[in-house]
N, C-alpha and C positions, 0 to 999 in steps of 0.2 A: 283669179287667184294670183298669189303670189309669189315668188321662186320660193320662200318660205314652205306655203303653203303645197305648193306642186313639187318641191321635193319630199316632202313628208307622204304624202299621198303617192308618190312614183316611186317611194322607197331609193332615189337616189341621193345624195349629197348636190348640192346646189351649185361645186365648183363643176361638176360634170354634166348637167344643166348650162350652165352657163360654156362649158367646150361645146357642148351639142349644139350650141346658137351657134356659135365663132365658125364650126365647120360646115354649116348648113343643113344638119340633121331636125332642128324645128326653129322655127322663128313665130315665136311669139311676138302679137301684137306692143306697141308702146303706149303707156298713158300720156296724157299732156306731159304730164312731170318726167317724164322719159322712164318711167316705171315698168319693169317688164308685167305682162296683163295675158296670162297663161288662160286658156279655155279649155273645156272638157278634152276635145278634140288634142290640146295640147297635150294633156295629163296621159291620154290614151298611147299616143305614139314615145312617150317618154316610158312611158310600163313596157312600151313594145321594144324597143331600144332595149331597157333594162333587164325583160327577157331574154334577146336573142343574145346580149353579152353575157349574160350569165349561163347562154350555153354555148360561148366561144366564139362568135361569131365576130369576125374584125369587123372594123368603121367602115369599111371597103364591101361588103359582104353586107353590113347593117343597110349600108346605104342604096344597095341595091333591094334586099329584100324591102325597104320603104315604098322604093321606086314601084317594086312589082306590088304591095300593097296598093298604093297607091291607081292602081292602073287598074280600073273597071274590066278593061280589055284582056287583061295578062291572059297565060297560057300557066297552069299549075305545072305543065315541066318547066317553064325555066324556074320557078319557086324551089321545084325539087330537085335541079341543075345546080341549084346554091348550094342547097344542105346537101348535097351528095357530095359537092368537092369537098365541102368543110368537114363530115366524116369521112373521108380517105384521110384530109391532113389531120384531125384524131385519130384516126385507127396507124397512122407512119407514129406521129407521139408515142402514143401504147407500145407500140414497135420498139423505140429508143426506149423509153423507160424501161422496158424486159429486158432489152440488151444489156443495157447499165447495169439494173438488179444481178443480172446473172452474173455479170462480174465481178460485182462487188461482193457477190456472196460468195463465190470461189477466191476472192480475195481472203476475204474475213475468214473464210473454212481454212484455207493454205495457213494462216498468221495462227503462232502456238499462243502468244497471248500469256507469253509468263516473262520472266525478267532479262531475257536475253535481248541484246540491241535487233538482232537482224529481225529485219519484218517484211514479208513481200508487201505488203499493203504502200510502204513508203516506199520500198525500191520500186514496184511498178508505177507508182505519181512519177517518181524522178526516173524513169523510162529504164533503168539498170536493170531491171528485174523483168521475167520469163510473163511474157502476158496471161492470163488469165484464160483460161478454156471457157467461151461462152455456154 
């Protein structure tokens, strides 16, 4: 196959194909012509890539779960050692995001929102204004 063809089929775009060479996440074979020559095998770890970033997982984190793929011998806790730190650092995410929300929505509640200049919303960005109760 083609990067054409194996990005269509791995549902990824063919520039992040072509980063996953550059950093050593798959290397496909060359043709004579210097043509990249992608095989089943390729297509498979490119879906699997395109999985696990689609559920957050960094290049650092992808590249081990390959590793541990890869390895007949693994032990399924370090697999689950992976995905257990990357949900902690989602569950601390979710964490900020609620934080945020809640201030932002005690911001937005405090602000009258009719024609008067003062607005906690702008005095608390420029730090003047009473912080917002999480």
């Amino acid at each position: 196959m083609n990067i054409g063809d194996v990005a269509k089929r791995a549902g990824l775009p063919a520039k992040t194909i072509r980063y996953y060479e550059d950093i050593g996440l798959v290397k496909p074979k060359r043709d004579a012509n210097g043509y990249r020559a992608f095989a089943e095998k390729d297509l498979h770890r490119l879906a699997f890539l395109a999985r696990a970033r689609a559920l957050g997982f960094s290049i650092e984190e992808c590249r081990k779960l390959i590793s541990l793929y890869d390895d007949e011998n693994r032990a399924s806790a370090d697999v689950k050692e992976v995905a257990e730190g990357h949900l902690t650092q989602i569950d601390a995410k979710i964490a900020q995001l609620q934080e945020m929300r809640a201030t932002l929505a005690e911001l937005v509640r405090c602000c009258h929102g009719d024609d008067r200049p003062d607005c906690p919303i702008l005095a608390d960005l420029d730090g003047s204004g009473v912080q917002a109760a999480s």
